[in-house]
N, C-alpha and C positions, 0 to 999 in steps of 0.2 A: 594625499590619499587618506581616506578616511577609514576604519575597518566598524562594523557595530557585530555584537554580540547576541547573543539570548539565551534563554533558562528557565525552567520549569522551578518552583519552591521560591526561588528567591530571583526577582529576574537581573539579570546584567547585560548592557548591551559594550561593545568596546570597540574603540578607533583607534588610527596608525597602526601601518602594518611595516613589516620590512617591504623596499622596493621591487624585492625579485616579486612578494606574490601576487598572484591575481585576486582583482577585489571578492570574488564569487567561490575563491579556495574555502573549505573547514577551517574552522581555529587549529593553529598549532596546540602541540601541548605549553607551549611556552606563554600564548593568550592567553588559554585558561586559568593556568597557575596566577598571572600577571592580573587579568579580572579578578577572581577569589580572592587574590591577596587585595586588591585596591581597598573592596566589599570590609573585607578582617579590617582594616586599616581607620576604614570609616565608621566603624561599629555595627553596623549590616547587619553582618551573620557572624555567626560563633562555629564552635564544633560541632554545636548539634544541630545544624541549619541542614536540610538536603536538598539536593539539588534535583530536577526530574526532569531539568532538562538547560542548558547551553548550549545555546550556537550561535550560527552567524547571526544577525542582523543586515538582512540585503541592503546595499547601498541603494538610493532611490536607479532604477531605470535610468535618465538620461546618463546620469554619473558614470555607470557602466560603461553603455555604449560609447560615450566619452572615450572610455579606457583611465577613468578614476574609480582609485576604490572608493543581542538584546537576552538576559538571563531571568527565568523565572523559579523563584526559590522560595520554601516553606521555612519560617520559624517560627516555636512558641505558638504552634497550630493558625502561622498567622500567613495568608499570598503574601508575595511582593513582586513587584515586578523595577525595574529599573535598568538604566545605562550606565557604563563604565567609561570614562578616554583612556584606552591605551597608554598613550603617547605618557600622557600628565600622572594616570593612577589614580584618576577622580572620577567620584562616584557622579555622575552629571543629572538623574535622573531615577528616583526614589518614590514609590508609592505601593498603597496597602488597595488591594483585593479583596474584596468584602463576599462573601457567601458563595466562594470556590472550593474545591477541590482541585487540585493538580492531580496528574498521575502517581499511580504505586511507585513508591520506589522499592529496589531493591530489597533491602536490609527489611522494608514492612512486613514485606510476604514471610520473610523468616522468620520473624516475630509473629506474625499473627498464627504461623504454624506450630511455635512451641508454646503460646498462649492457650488454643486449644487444646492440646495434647496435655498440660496442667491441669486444666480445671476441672474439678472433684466432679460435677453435676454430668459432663462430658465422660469424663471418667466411666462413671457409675454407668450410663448409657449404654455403653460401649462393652461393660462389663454381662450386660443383661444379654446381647450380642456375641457372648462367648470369649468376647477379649480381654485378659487380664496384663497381659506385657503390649508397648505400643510402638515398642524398636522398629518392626519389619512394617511399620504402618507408612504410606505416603500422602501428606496430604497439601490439599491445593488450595491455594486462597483463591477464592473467584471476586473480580468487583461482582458490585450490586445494584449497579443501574439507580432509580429510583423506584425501588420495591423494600422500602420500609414504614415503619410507623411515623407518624409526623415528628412525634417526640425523638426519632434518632436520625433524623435524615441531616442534621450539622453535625452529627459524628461523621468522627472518618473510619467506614465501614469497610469491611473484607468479610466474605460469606465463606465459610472453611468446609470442605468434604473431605473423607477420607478411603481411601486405597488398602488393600490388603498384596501386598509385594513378596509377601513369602512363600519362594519356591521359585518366583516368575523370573525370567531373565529379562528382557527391552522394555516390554508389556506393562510400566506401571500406571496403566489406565483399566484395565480390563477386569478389574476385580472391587467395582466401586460396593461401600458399605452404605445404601442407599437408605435415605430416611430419619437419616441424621446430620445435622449442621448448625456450625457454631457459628452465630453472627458475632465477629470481634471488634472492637474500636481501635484500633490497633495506636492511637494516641493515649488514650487510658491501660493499653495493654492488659482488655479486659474482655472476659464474655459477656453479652450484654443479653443476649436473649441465644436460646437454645430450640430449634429445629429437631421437633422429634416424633415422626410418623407412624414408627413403630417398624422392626425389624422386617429386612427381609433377606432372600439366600441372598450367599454371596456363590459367585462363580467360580469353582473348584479349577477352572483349566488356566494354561498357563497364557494361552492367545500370545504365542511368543511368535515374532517373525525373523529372527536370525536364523543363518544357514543351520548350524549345529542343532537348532531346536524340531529341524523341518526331519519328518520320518523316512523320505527318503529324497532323493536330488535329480534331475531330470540330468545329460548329458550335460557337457557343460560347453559354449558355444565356443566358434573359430574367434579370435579379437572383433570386431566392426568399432573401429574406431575413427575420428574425428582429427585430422590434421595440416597442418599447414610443412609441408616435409622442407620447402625454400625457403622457411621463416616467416614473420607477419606480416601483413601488409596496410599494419596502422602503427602507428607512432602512439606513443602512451610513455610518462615517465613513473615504470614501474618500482619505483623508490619511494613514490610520492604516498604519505599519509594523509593528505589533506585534498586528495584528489588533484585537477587538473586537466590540461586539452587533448583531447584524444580526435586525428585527423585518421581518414579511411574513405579513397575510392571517392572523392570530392566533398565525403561530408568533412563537416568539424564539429565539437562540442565541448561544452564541460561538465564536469559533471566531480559531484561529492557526494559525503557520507551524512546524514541528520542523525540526533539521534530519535528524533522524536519521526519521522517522513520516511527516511529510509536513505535510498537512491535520489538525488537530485538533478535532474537535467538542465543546462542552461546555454543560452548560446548556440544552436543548434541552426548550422548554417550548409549552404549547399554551394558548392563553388561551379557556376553555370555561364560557359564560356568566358574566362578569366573572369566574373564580377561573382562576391560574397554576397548569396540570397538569406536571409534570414528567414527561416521557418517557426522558431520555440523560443520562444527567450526564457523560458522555464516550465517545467512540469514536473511533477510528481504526485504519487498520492497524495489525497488531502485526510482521509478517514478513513475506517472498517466497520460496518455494523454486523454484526452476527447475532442473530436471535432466534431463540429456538423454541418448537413448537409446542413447549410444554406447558398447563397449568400449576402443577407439582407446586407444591413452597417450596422444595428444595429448586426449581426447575424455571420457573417464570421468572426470577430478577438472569435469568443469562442469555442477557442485550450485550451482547460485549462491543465496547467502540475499540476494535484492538489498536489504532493509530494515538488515539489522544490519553485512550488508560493504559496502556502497554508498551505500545514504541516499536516500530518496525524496525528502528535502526538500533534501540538497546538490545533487541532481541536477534540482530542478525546470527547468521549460522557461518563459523567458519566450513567454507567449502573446501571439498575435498576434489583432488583433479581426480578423471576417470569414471566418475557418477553425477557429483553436483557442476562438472565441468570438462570439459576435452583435457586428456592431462597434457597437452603443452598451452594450456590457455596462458595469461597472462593474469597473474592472482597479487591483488592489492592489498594491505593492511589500513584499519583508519584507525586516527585520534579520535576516540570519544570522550568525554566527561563524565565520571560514577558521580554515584548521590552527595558524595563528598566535595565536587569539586575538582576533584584531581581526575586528570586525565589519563585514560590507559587506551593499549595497544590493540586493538580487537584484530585479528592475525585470519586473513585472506578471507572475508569478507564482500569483496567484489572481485569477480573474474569479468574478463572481455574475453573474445575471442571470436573467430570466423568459422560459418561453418557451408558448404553445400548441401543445398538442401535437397540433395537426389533429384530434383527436378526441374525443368526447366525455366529458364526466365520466359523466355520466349522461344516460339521455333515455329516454320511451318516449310512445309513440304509439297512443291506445287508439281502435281500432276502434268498443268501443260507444257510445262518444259522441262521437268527432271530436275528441278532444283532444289536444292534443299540449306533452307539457314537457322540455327538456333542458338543459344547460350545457356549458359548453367545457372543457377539461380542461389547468387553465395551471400552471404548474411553478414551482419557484422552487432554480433548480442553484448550487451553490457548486461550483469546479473547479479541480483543479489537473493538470499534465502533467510525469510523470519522465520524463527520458531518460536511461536506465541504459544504456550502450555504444551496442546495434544495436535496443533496443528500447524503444516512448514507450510508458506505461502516462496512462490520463486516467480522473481518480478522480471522478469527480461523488458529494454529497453531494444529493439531491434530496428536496424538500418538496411534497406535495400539501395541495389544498385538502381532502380525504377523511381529511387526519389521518394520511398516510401517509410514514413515511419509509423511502427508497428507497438504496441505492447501487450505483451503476454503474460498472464496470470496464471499458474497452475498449482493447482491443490492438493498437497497430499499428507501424510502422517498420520493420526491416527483418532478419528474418530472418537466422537463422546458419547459415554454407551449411559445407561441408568439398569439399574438392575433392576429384575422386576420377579416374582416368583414361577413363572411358567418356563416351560420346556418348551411349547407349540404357541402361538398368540396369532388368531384369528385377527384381531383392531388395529387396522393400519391407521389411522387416523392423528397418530401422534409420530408414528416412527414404526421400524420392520424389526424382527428378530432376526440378531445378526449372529446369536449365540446362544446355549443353554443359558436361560436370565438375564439377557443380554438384549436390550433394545436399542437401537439407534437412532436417538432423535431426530425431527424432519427440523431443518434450518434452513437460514438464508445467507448469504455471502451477498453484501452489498460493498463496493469499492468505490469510492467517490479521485477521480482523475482532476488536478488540478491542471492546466494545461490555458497557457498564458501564449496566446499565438502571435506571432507578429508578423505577418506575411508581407513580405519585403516591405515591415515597415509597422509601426506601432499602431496607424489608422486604420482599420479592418471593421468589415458588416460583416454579420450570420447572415447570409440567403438561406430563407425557409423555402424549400422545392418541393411543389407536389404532382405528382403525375396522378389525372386527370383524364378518367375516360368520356370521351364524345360518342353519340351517336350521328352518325354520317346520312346526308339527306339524299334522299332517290331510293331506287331499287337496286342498286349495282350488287354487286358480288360480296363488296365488302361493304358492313353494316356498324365498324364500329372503329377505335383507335383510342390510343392515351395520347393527351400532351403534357408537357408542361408547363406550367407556373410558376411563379417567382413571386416574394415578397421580401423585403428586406425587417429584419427582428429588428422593432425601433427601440423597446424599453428592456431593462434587465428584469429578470425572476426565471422561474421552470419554465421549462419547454415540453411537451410531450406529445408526438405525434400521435393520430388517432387513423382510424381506416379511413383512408380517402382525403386524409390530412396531407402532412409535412414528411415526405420518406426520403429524402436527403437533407441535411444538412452541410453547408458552403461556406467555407472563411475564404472571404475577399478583400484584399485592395484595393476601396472604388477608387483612389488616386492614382494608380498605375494601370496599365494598358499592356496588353502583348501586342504581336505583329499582325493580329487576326479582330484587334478592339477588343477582348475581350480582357475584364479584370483577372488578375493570377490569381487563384485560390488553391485552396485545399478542401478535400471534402471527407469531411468526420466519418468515417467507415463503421460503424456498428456493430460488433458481433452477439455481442450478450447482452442487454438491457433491461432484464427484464426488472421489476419495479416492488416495493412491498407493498402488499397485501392487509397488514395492519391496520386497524382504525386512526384515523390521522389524531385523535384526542389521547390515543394510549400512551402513557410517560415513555412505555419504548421509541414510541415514532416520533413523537414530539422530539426527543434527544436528535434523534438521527434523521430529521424532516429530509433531509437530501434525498435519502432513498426513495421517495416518492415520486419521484420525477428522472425519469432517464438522463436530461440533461438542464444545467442552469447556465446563463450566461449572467456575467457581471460587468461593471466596469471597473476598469483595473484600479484596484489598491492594494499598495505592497504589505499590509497588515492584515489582509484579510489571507490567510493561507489555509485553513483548516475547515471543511465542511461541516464540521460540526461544533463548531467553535475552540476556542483556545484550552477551555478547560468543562471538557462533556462530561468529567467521571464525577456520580451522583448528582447527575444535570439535572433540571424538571424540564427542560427542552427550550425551545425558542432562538436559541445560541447558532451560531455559523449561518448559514446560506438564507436562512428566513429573516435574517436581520440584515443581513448581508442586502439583499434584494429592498429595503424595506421600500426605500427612496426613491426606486422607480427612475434611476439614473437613464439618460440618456446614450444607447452604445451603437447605434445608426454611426460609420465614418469616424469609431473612438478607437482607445485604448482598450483592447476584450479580455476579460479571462473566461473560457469556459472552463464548465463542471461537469464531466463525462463519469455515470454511474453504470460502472461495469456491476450485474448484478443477476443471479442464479441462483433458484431454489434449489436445494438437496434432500434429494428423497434416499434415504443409503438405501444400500442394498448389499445381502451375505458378502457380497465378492466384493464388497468396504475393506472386510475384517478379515485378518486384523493389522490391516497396512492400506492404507487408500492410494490405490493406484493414482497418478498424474491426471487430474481433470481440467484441460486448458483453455483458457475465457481470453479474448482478443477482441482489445479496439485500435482504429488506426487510421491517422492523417496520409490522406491518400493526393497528388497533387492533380489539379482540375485547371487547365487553364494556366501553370505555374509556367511552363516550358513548352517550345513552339514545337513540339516533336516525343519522339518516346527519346528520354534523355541517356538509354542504354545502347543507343546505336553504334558508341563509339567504343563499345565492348571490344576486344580483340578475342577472334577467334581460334586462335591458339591457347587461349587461356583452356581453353575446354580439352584438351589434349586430342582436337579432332587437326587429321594432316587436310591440307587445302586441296581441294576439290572431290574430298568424298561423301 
């Protein structure tokens, strides 16, 4: 068994594992320590090397399924990427990265924050703005897209703003010092150029939303809570840091922690009459674009790719039971990697848990004979929550008894406000007044779905399905009808249905058969897609080309993971899915991965501020032809606590 690694700044990949684990677990912390050291060993890296990212290196696919079981790292402002063996403590595989950036690591952002907060010219600025002490100040590194002079764009950039936090309690967003910002190098540990528009108010209120801050408190409600009172009814080895198989109700899967992806899904099987269906052999996010609709200089470089420059999984939220979870969920801790190499503890992290979902699976009620049969409709969510700066994204991975998997996106925390001098603001055209000099910028949320199908079986077609109106010949009654069409997607790139196009899309096995001839699929269910708006030549769009297209298929290669390429942060674009596509691969009866871009403009509004209520975005592999029946028949009807025959 073989294990590989990976790593942002300096890359490592690493093999041999202990026996017990499975090839698709996290690294131990014991791999990590045992990589870094290989790296120290071979002269690699030093101390001052940082890491922005370690992990697994997937074993290839068939190896897997078999049942047999890469670090990218910064020094001396230099990529590297390479492999490590486990087993030996050799370095197998060394090369340099030319005209990258990796993601921020930690330790930058704190630096780039008191690099600011230093500099005499910033200073003075600030002092012109009434501030003469800079204690109660908070300020935020933003990246910077590609919104610089050509002369700094090989620096490695952090765009700094800052916050007025004195007085406020939660709230250190709400009182931005608009008009002012420090572009830092944060390699030279330097200001390199200074942002300065000229003052405006800052926002006197405190926009706090904890209880104690609220004027007064409505009743306070009876429990309504979430439980399982006879215990779970999934199996999960709640010990485990490195994730593991979680079985429930005929599914199975695995699933781990990234730091770079988040949530990993893998293995993702249906047990349909004693035989193992293979639905997913992996998914997760692949990217985040967020881009806001300002022209401002402080305002136009925030494209944020929050996946490749921030880390879903660095930034995970330890969840709390009772709000971010039912509190008897079942709540997991992961090994992740800091900039350093060394691995820490990040403490509950993932919850699983069941829940009913008040309503029904199925039911129906027939008049002509008084009968009546239904079931309950009970879920089984795997969850994680990023807190990327101002905003918590909660990714649910969700299992139905119907054979359905779901995933759910919901947005909430708090809003990025710009201060602006007005009390009342007529021009909606940028954003709404969420506050006394408080605007809320309009943005996009683009989410790019890596989602690696393997529908009983790694050979699968995309059917592009179009319904198809006819007109019907004669005089009859009826003068009109849809049908549908079918065509099988022969080459990889975007997809994007048009009026009177392609409005389903179908992953098939044209080598297998059901009992009725028809191939078993699954059908991509859509909820949110909608698409950016940008000019396709703008360095924002270019970075993030995926949002362009609802959905892309590829064929499968285990190196490609990331929509927006490996390393987006101060990208000029071309990188991920546009390269990805370039070759026009053949995926008619192959190996598929699609790329499902969950994606929705945000227009805020008052009742944003100052807490953004849970706004939830769903796509979902829904089965088509998988199973010769609805495969919830075999529900028992006691489950529902209904007595038999009422």
């Amino acid at each position: 068994m073989r294990r590989i690694l990976s790593s942002l700044v300096v890359a490592i990949a690493a093999f041999a594992v202990p026996a017990a684990a499975h090839p698709l677990d996290a690294l131990s912390g014991e791999e990590i320590e045992t990589a870094v050291a290989a790296l120290r060993e071979a002269g690699d890296v030093d101390g001052a090397t940082r890491f922005t990212l370690i992990d697994l290196d997937e074993p290839p696919k068939p190896a897997v399924l078999a049942g047999q079981p890469f670090a990218i790292a910064r020094r001396d402002r230099t990529v590297f990427e390479g492999v490590v063996d486990l087993a030996t403590r050799r370095v197998e595989r060394w090369r340099q990265i030319l005209r990258v950036q990796t993601g921020i690591a930690l330790d930058e952002w704190v630096s780039a924050q008191k690099v600011t907060i230093a500099d005499p010219q910033w200073q003075a600025a600030m002092k012109k703005r009434g501030y003469t002490a800079f204690d109660k100040l908070f300020c935020a590194p933003f990246t910077v897209g590609y919104d610089s002079a050509p002369s700094e764009r090989m620096l490695r950039l952090l765009k700094v703003g800052c916050f007025d936090t004195e007085g406020t309690r939660n709230n250190v967003w709400g009182r931005p010092i608009e008009g002012l910002y420090a572009l830092v190098d944060v390699d030279a540990a330097k200001v390199v150029r200074l942002i300065d528009t000229g003052p405006v108010p800052v926002s006197r209120e405190m926009h706090a939303y904890d209880e104690a801050s609220q004027p007064s408190l409505r009743p306070a409600l009876k429990p309504v809570v979430i439980r399982t009172t006879d215990g779970a009814n999934f199996t999960a080895d709640r010990s485990s840091t490195t994730g593991g198989e979680v079985r429930w109700n005929r599914w199975s899967f695995h699933y781990r922690m990234d730091r770079r992806v988040g949530l990993v899904l893998s293995l993702l099987q249906y047990e349909d009459q004693g035989r193992e269906r293979m639905v997913l052999y992996r998914g997760s996010i692949a990217e985040m674009f967020v881009p806001y609709m300002d022209d401002h200089p402080g305002w136009a470089s925030r494209t944020y790719m929050d996946v490749g420059e921030y880390g879903f999984g660095e930034f995970a939220s330890e969840l709390r039971p009772g709000v971010d979870c039912p509190a008897d969920a079942a709540f997991f801790d992961a090994v992740l990697p800091n900039e350093e190499g060394k691995p820490e503890t990040a403490k509950s992290v993932v919850c699983l848990f069941e829940r009913d979902t008040g309503a029904p699976l199925w039911r129906h009620d027939e008049i002509v004979n008084h009968s009546w049969e239904g079931r309950p409709a009970i879920e089984l969510v795997l969850r994680m929550i990023a807190s990327i700066g101002n905003y918590d994204y909660v990714t649910d991975w969700v299992l139905t008894e119907a054979g359905v998997l779901r995933i759910d996106v919901g947005s909430t925390g708090v809003d990025q406000v710009k201060g602006v001098p007005e009390h009342r603001l007529a021009d909606r055209s940028h954003g709404m007044l969420v506050a006394a000099n408080l605007v809320s910028i309009n943005h996009d949320h683009f989410l790019s779905f890596r989602l690696d199908v393997d529908i009983d079986g790694p050979a699968n077609t995309l059917m592009q399905e179009r319904l198809v109106p006819r007109r019907l010949p004669g005089n009859g009654d009826r003068r009109s009808l849809w049908t549908v069409e079918e065509q099988p997607v022969a080459r990889e790139g975007p997809l994007a249905p048009v009026h009177g196009g392609a409005e389903i899309w179908r992953i098939v096995n044209p080598a297998v058969t059901n009992k009725f001839g028809q191939h078993p699929g699954y059908e991509l269910s859509s909820g949110h897609s909608a698409t950016s708006l940008l000019l396709p030549e703008d360095f924002a769009q270019r970075r993030a080309a995926f949002s362009g297209s609802p959905l892309w298929i590829t064929a499968y290669d285990p190196n490609q993971l990331y929509a927006g390429g490996t390393y987006p942060n101060q990208s000029p674009g071309g990188d991920g899915l546009p390269a990805f596509v370039a070759r026009l691969r053949p995926v008619a009866g192959a190996d598929i991965v699609l790329w499902y871009t969950m994606g929705f403009h945000h227009l805020p509004r008052p009742e944003d501020w100052p807490i953004l209520s849970t706004m939830w975005h769903s796509v979902a592999l829904v089965p088509w032809g998988f199973f010769d029946h609805n495969p919830s028949l075999d529900l028992r009807r006691e489950f529902a606590g209904v007595e038999p025959g009422k």
